[in-house]
C-alpha positions in Angstrom: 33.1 -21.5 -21.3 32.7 -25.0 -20.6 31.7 -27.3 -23.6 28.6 -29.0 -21.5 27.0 -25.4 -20.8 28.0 -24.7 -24.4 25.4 -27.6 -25.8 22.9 -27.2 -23.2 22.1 -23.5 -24.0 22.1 -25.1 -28.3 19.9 -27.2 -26.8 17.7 -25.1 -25.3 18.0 -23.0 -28.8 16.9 -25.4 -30.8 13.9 -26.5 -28.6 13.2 -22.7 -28.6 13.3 -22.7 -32.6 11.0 -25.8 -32.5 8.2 -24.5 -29.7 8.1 -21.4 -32.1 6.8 -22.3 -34.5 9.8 -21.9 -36.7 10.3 -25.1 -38.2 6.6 -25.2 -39.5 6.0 -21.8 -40.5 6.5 -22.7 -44.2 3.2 -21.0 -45.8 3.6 -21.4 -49.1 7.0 -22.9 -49.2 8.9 -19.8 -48.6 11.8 -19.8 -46.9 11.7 -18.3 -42.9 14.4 -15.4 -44.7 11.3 -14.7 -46.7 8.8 -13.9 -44.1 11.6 -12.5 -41.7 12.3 -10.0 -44.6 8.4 -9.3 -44.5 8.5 -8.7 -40.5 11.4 -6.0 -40.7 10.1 -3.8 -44.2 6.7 -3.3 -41.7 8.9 -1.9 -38.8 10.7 1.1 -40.9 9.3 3.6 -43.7 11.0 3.3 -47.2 12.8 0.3 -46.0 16.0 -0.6 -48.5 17.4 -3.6 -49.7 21.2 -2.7 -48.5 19.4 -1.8 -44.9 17.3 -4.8 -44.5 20.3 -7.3 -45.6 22.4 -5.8 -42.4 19.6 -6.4 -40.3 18.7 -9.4 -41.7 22.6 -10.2 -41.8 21.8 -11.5 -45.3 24.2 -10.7 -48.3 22.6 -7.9 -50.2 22.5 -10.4 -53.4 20.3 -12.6 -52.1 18.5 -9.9 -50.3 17.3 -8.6 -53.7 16.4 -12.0 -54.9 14.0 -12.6 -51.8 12.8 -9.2 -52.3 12.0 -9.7 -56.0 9.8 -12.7 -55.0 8.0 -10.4 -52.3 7.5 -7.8 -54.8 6.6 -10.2 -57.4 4.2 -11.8 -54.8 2.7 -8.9 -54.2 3.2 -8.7 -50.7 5.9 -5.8 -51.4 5.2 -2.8 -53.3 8.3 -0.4 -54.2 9.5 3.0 -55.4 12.6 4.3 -56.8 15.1 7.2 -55.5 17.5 9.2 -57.1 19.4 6.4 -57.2 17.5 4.3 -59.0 19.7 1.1 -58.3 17.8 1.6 -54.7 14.5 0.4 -54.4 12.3 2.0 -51.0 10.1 -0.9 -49.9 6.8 -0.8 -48.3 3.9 -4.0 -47.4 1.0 -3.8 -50.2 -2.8 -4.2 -48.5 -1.7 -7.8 -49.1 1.8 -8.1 -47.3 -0.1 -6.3 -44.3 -2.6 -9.5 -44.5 0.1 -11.7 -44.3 2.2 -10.1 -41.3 -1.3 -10.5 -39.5 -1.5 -13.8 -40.1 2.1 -13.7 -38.9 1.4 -11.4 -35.6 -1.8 -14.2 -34.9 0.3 -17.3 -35.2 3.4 -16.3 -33.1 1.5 -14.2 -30.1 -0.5 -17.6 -29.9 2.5 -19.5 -29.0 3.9 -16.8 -26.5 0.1 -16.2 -24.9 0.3 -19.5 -24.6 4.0 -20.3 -22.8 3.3 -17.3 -20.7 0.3 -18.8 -18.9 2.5 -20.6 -17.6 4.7 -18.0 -16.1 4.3 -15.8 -13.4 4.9 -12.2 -14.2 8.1 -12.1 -12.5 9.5 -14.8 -14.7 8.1 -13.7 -18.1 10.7 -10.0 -17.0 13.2 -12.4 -16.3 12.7 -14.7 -19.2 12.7 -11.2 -21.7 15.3 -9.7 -19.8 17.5 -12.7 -20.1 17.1 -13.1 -24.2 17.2 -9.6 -24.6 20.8 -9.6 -22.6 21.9 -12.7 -25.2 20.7 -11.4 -28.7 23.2 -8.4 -27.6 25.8 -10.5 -26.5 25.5 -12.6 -29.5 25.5 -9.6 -31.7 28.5 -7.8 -30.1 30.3 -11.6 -30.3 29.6 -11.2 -34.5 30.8 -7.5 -34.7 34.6 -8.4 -33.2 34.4 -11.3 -35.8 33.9 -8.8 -38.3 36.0 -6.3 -37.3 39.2 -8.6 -36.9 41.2 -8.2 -40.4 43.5 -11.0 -42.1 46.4 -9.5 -43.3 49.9 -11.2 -45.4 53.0 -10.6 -43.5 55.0 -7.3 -44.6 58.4 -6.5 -44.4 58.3 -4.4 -41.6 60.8 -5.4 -38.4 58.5 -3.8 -35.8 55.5 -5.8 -37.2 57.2 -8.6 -37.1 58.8 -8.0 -33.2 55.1 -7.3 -32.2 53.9 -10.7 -33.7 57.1 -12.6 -31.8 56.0 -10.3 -28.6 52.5 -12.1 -29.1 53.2 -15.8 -29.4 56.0 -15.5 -26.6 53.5 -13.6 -24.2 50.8 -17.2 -24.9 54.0 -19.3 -24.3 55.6 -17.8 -21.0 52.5 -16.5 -19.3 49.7 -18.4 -20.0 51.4 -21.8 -20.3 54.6 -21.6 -19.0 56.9 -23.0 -21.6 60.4 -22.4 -21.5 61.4 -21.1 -24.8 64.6 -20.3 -26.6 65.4 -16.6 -27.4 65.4 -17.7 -31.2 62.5 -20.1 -31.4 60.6 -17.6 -32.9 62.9 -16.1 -35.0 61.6 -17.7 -37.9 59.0 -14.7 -38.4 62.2 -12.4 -39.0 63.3 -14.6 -41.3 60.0 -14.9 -42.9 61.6 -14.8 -46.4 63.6 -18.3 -46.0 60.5 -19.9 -44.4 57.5 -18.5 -45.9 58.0 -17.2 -48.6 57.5 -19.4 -51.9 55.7 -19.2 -55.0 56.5 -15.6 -55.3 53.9 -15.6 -52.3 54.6 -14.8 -48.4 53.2 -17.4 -46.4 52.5 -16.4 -43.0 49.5 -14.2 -41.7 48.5 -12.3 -39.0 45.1 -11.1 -37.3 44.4 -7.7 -36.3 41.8 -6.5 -34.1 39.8 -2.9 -34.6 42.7 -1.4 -32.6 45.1 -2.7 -35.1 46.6 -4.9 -32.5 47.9 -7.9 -33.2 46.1 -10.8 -32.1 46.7 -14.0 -34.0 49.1 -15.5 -36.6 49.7 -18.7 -38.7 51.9 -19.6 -41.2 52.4 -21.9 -44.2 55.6 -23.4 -44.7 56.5 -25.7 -47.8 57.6 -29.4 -47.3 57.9 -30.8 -50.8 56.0 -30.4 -54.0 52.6 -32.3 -52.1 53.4 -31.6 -48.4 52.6 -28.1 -46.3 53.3 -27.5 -42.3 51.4 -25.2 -39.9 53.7 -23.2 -38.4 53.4 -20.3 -35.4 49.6 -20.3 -35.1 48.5 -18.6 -32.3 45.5 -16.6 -30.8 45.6 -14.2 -27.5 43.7 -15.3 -24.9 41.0 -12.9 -25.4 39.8 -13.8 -29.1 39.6 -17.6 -28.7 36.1 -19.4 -29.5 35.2 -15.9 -31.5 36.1 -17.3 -35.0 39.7 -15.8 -35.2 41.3 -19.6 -35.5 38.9 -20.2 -38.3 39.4 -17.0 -40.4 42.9 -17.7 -39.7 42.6 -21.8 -41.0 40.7 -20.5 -44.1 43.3 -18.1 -45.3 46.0 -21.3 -44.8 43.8 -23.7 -46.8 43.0 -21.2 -49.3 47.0 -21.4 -49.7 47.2 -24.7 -49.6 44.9 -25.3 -52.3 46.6 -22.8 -54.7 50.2 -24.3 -54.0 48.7 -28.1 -54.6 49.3 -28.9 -51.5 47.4 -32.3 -50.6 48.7 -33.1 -47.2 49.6 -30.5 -43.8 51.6 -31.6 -41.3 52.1 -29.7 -37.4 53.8 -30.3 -34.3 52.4 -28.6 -31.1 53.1 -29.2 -27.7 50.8 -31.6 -24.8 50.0 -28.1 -23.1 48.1 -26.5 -26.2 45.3 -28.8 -26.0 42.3 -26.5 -27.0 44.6 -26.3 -29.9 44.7 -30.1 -30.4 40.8 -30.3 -30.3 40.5 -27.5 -32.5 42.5 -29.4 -35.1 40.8 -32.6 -34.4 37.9 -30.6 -35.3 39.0 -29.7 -38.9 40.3 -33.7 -39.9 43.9 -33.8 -38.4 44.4 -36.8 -36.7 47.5 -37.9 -34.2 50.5 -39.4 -35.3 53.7 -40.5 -34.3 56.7 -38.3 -34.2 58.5 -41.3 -36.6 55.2 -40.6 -39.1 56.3 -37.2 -40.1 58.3 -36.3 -43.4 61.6 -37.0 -43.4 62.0 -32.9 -44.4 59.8 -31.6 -41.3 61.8 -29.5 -39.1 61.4 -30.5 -35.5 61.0 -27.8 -33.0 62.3 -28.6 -29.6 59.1 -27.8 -27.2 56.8 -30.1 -29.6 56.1 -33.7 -28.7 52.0 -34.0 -30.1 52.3 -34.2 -34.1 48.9 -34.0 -36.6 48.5 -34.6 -39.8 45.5 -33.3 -42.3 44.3 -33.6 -45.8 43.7 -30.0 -47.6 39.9 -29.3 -47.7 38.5 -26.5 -50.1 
């Protein structure tokens, strides 16, 4: 998806967001979680904290703290289960007051658009952000379903992580490769392995597929490289990278790292922006270490601070 079409439908977003309402709805000073919380507890009988946090995709933690200040505000009236850590939620006379005052101020703003709008683009116009709330939510659940996992010992992971990388080089950008270029994952031990800690990481997808990698490989006492990190085709701009990139920080960080260094090659350059993105910047191939490793299909060269 092209970055231009990327920040005009933000745009759009955000004017959305504004036109709303959203950005003024602040009654009271509560927080738009608050009065979102409100909204959903109406829609189902005996509501619960855990089941209005996953709608809300709100941590259940700070689900019970906005639910306390409901309750507490009287909007929210409870009763206790079996379980008596699990509270069944329901609006008080008063909460139902408030989700009036709620129902008047929003169907003003839509009444309002819609007169606008013939009928035939109101469908359109419900159709179309119907069709992108579920794209956006099936877009979260592959996030969350991709796992991080640490580099085992096993051969025929390993051979299926190679089998990865080496399908992005040859077919999708068409770099001739070595047969033992990536034979630094089998050796995973000599290059990854330090700290009494492996180094290198894969992604999995719900399939248990493998479909991303990085690694961390040691310089000196202060200096770290990026090594081998790759994403198929299929997962890119759906937060693998990042999850990826936080695991290799989080490393960084423990091993006192304060500096990461990587080569990549003029072809990768999503890759490039994705780095420029996160603080590398360019250097020159006579700026590295004097103890990085150069690997022969490289020729672009970054070089990052470690960020918490």
């Amino acid at each position: 998806m092209k970055e231009k079409k990327i920040d005009t439908l933000r745009h759009h977003s955000r004017k959305l967001i504004r036109e709303l309402g959203m950005l003024q709805f602040n009654k009271g000073k509560k927080t738009t979680s608050y009065w979102h919380a409100l909204i959903e507890i109406s829609k189902e009988p005996d509501m619960t904290i855990s089941k209005l946090g996953n709608s809300l995709l709100i941590s259940t933690s700070a689900m019970s703290r906005i639910v306390n200040t409901l309750i507490e505000d009287k909007l929210v009236a409870f009763r206790e289960g079996s379980d008596k850590r699990e509270k069944y939620l329901s609006l008080t006379e008063k909460g139902q007051h408030e989700l009036h005052y709620i129902d008047e101020f929003s169907n003003e703003k839509i009444i309002g658009a819609f007169e606008f709008l013939s009928e035939e683009d109101q469908n359109h116009i419900i159709s179309a952000i119907h069709k992108y709330g579920e794209a956006l939510e099936k877009g979260r659940l592959m996030r969350e379903q991709v796992k991080i996992h640490t580099l085992s010992t096993s051969r025929a992971l390993r051979k299926q992580i190679m089998a990865m990388i080496e399908t992005i080089q040859r077919n999708e950008f068409f770099i001739p490769i070595s047969p033992d270029i990536n034979d630094g994952i089998l050796r995973a031990e000599e290059e990854y392995y330090y700290h009494n800690t492996s180094n290198f990481w894969y992604a999995i997808d719900d399939q248990g597929s493998v479909i991303g990698c990085i690694g961390l490989k040691k310089i000196n006492v202060k200096e770290g490289e990026i090594k081998k990190f790759f994403v198929d085709q299929r997962y890119r701009g759906k937060g693998v990278a990042q999850k990826l990139m936080d695991v290799l920080f989080k490393a960084a960080l423990k091993h006192n790292f304060e500096t990461l260094y990587l080569g990549t090659t003029d072809k990768f350059l999503a890759a490039q922006r994705f780095y420029e993105k996160h603080g590398f910047s360019r250097i020159s191939k006579e700026e590295l270490p004097s103890e990085f490793v150069l690997c022969p299909v490289d020729s672009v060269f970054f070089k990052g601070k470690v960020r918490p």
